[in-house]
N, C-alpha and C positions, 0 to 999 in steps of 0.2 A: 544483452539479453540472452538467454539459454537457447542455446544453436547447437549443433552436431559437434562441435569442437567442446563446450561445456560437456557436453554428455559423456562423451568416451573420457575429461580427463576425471572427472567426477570418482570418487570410489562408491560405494555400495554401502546405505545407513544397513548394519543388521542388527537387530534385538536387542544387542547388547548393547551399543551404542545408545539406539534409539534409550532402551531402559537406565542407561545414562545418564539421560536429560532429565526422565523423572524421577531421580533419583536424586537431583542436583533442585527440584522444585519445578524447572522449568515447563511442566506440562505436567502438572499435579492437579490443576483444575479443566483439566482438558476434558468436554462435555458432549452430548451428542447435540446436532447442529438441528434436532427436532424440537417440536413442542414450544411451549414455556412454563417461566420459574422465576423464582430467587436463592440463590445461594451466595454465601460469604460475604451480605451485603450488595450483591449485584443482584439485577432484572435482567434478563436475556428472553430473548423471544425471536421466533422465526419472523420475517417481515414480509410482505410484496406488496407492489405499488405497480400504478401505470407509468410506462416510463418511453422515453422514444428509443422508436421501433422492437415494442414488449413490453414484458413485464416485470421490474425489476425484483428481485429477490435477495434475501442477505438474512443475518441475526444481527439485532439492534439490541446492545449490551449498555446497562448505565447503571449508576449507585441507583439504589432503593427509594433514596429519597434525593430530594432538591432538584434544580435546576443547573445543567453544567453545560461547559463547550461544545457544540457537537463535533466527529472528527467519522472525516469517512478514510476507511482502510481499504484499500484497490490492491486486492490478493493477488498472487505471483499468475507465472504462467501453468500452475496447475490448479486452478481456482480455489472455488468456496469447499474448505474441508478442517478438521477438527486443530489443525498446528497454526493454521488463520486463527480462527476462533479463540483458542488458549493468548493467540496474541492482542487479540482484541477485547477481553476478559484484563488479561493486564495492566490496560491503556484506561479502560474505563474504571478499576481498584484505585485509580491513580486521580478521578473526579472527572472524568469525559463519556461522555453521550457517543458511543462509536456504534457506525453501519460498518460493521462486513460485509464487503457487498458481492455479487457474485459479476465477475466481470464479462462472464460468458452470455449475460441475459437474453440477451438477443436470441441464441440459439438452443441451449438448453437449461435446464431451472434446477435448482441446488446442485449438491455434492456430486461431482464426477467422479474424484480421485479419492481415493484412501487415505493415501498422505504424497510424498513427490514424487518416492521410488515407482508408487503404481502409474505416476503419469510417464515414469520413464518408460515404461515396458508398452510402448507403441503408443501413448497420448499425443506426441509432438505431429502424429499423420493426423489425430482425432481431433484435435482442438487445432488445426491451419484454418479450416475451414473458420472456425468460431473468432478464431483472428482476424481473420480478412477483412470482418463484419465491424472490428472495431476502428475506425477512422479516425483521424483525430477530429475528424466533424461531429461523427457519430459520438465520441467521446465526450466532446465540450457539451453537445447536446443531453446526454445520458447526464453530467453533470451538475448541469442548470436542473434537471427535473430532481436528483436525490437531493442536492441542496434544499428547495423547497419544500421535500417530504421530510426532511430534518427539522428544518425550522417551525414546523407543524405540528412536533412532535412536544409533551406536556414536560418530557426530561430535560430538552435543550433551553440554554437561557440565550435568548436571540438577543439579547445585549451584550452580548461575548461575539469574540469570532468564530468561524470554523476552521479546524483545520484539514488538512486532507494526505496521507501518507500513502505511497506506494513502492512494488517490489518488481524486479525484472523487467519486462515487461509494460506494465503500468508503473513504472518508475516516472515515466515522462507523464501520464495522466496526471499527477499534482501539478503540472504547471499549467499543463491546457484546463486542468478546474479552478484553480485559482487563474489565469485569465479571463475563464468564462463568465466569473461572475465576481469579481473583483470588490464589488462591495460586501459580500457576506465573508468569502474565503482568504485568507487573512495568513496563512502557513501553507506550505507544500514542504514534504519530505520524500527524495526520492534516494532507495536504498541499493545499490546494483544495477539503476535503471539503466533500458536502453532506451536507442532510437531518441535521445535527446539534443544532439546534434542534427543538424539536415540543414538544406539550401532551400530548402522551401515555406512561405510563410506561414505554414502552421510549425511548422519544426520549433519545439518547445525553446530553443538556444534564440531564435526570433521572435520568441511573445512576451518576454521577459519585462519590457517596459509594459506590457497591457496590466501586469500586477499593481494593485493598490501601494498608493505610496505608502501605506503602513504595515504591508505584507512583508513575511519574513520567506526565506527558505534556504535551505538544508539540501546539498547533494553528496550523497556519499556514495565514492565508487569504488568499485574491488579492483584489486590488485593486478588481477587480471587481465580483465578490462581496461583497465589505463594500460598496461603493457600491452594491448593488443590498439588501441587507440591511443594515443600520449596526447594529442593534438586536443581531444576533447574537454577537457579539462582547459586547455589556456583559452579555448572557444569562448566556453561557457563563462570562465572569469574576463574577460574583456566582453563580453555581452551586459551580465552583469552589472561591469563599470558605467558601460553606453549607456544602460538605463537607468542611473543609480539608485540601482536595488539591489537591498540586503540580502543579499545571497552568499552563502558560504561554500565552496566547493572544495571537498578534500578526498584525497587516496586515501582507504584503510588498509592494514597490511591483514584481508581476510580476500578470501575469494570468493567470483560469483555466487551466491545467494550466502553468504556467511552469515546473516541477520534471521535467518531463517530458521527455524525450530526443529523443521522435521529435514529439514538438507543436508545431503551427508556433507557436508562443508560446513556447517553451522559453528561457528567460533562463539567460544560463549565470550571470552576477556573484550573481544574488538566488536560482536556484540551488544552488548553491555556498556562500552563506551558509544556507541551510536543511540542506545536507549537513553541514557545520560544530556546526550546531541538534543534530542527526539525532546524530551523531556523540557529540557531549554526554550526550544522553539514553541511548543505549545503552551508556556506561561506567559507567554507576549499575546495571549489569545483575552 
């Protein structure tokens, strides 16, 4: 997860770079996270819901018409902000029902951040507090309530599964969601996650058998990361085995947050091979 050590070795997205990405598509439909609409075949719309302890909030992005998978996306450690959203706009082009959801619910309600850089500049003192709040009780909890407000919803076809993706941070919330509720959520993808490891029984590397025997998931870790933990990875794969669940666990040669739009580490090739990943995982839905 993005710690003081991420921070200082991180470089700095400027303008150019950033103008880069759109330049290259990847944030060409990148929209404001107000209101709602349709464009290019998608619905997007602000959402809130009662949710434990709050009120959850997000944009719920689907094709215009039909009935598809729903997929909840559990934004980085810089929350609900527009390089989520363009990611969540992709996922749903692609025929999915996705919540971006705001992970901070509990404490404060939409957009904090600009994009990552502005979380960099003093967010990690702002948002401890907003962390503390999420538990993995608290989490499983928060999870069972937006699965339900998914299945609610006239876009999701609840004859499909859900799936649920996360970044940093909430990397390990795809497996405490798919434990929570193990009949609806059916995938977890975690992208850079941390805190997936632990000795304690909620520690996602221990819920691994609570997943549906017909749930899939996807861990993909940065380079970094495993260089800085190596052990976690053989953890996670001999877990796994124990519960024999399809779990795929690989090193990308990107670093922490490479999957990420607006991070200055963002790798589009080993990106793009995890979207490819991503893509995989969510047609067993």
């Amino acid at each position: 997860m993005c710690d003081q050590d991420h921070l200082h070795a991180m470089p700095r997205m400027n303008r150019r770079s950033f103008g880069a990405l759109a330049g290259m598509g990847a944030l060409a439909a990148c929209t404001s996270m107000e209101g709602s609409g349709s464009a290019g075949g998608l619905t997007q719309s602000s959402v809130s819901f009662a949710a434990d302890g709050g009120t959850m909030d997000g944009v719920f992005i689907h094709p215009a018409e039909g009935r598809h998978p729903g997929v909840i996306l559990w934004p980085d450690i810089a929350g609900l902000r527009p390089a989520k959203i363009e990611m969540g706009r992709r996922l749903a082009a692609e025929g999915y029902a996705v919540l971006v959801a705001n992970p901070y619910y509990r404490s404060v309600a939409g957009q904090q951040f600009a994009d990552f850089d502005a979380w960099r500049d003093g967010g990690m003192q702002v948002t401890q507090p907003w962390r503390a709040r999420n538990t993995p009780e608290a989490v499983t909890a928060a999870a069972r309530r937006v699965v339900g407000w998914l299945d609610a919803q006239a876009a999701v076809d609840t004859a499909r599964g859900i799936g649920n993706q996360g970044y940093c941070m909430t990397g390990s919330w795809t497996i405490l969601t798919a434990a929570a509720v193990p009949s609806r959520v059916k995938a977890a993808a975690s992208f850079h996650g941390g805190g997936l490891v632990g000795d304690g029984p909620m520690a996602p590397v221990n819920l691994l058998s609570r997943l549906a025997p017909d749930a899939q998931a996807l861990i993909a870790i940065a380079r970094d990361d495993d260089a800085q933990a190596p052990n976690d990875k053989v953890a996670l794969r001999a877990a796994a085995e124990a519960a024999a669940a399809d779990i795929a666990v690989e090193v990308y040669a990107g670093d922490h947050g490479w999957t990420v739009l607006d991070s200055p580490v963002y790798n589009a090739a080993e990106a793009n091979r995890a979207w490819t990943a991503l893509l995989a995982l969510y047609a067993q839905l």
